[in-house]
C-alpha positions in Angstrom: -9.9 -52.4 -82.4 -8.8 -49.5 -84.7 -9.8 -47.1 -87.0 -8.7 -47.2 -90.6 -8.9 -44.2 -92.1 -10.7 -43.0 -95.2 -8.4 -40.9 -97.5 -9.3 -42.0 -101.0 -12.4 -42.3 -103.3 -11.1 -45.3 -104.4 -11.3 -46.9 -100.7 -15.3 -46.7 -100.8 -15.7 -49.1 -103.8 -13.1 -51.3 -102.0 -15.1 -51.2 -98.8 -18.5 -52.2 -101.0 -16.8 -55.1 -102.7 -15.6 -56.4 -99.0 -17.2 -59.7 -97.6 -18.7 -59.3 -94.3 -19.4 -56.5 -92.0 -17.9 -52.8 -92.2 -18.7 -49.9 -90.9 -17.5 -46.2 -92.0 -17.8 -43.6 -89.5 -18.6 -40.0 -90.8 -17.6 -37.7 -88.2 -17.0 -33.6 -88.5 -14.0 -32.3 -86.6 -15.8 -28.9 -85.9 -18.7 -30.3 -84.2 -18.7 -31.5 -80.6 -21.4 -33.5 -81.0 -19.5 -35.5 -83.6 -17.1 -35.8 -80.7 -19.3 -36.7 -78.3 -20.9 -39.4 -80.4 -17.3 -40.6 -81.2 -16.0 -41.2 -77.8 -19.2 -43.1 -77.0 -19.0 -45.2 -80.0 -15.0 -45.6 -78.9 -16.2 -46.6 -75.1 -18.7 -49.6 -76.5 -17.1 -50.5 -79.7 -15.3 -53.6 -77.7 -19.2 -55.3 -78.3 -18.9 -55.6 -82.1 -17.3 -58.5 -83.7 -13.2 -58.4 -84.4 -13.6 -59.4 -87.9 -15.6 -56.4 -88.4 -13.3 -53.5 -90.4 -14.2 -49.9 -88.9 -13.4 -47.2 -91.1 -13.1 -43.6 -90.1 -13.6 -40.6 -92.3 -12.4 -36.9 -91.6 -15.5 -35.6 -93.4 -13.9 -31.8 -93.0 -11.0 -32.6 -95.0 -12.8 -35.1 -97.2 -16.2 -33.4 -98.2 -15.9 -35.3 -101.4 -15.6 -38.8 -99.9 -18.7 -38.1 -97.5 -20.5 -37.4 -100.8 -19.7 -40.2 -102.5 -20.4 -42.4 -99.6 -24.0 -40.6 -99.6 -24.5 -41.6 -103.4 -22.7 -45.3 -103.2 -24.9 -46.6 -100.2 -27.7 -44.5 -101.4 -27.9 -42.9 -97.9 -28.5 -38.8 -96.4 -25.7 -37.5 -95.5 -25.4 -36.2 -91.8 -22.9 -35.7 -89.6 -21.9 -37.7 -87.5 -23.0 -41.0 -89.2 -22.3 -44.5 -89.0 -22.9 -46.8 -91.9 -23.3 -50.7 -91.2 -22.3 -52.1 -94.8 -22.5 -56.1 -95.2 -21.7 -57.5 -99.0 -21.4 -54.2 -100.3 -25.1 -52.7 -98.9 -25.5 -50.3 -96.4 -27.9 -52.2 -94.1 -28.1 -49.4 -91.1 -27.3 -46.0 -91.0 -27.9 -44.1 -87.9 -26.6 -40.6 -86.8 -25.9 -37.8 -83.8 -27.5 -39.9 -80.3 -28.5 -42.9 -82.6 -25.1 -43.7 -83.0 -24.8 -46.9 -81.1 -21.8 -49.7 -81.2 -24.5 -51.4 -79.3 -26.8 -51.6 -82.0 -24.4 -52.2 -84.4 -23.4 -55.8 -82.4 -26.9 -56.6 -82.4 -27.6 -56.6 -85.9 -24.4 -58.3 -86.6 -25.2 -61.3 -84.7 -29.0 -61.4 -86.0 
């Protein structure tokens, strides 16, 4: 699997009008626990179905993205965050030690 990464505003209204499961990954660059929670997510992500598109976003260098992922999916922001989207919904969002790929395949396949 691999990341896609987040770059443009007009990437988030792509993502919501995408069939299926996605997931968008918020994670800060300054914060280790953003890299901790990444590199876990990384270890177990091999549990969560191939069709599913994982994006990534830089939310240091793309503070207005973050924000507009906040208002689109109606979520808080925090940092580091996962978003589960399916048919343009946010159906889980889960951050710091919540973030798990685990989870993630589990409400997939349910």
């Amino acid at each position: 699997m691999q990341w896609k990464n987040i770059t443009d505003l007009e990437q988030i209204g792509q993502i919501q009008k995408e069939e299926g499961y996605s997931l968008i990954f918020k994670h800060s660059t300054r914060c280790s626990v953003s890299s901790m929670a990444k590199r876990r997510f990384e270890q177990d992500w091999s549990v969560i179905p191939e069709d599913t598109s994982l994006y990534f976003l830089d939310l240091i260098s793309h503070r207005d993205i973050s924000a507009h992922i906040a208002e689109t999916f109606q979520v808080h922001h925090e940092s580091p965050q996962i978003l589960l989207i399916k048919n343009g919904d946010c159906i889980l969002d889960a951050s710091h030690s919540d973030i798990s790929a685990e989870e993630v395949a589990e409400v997939i396949s349910n």
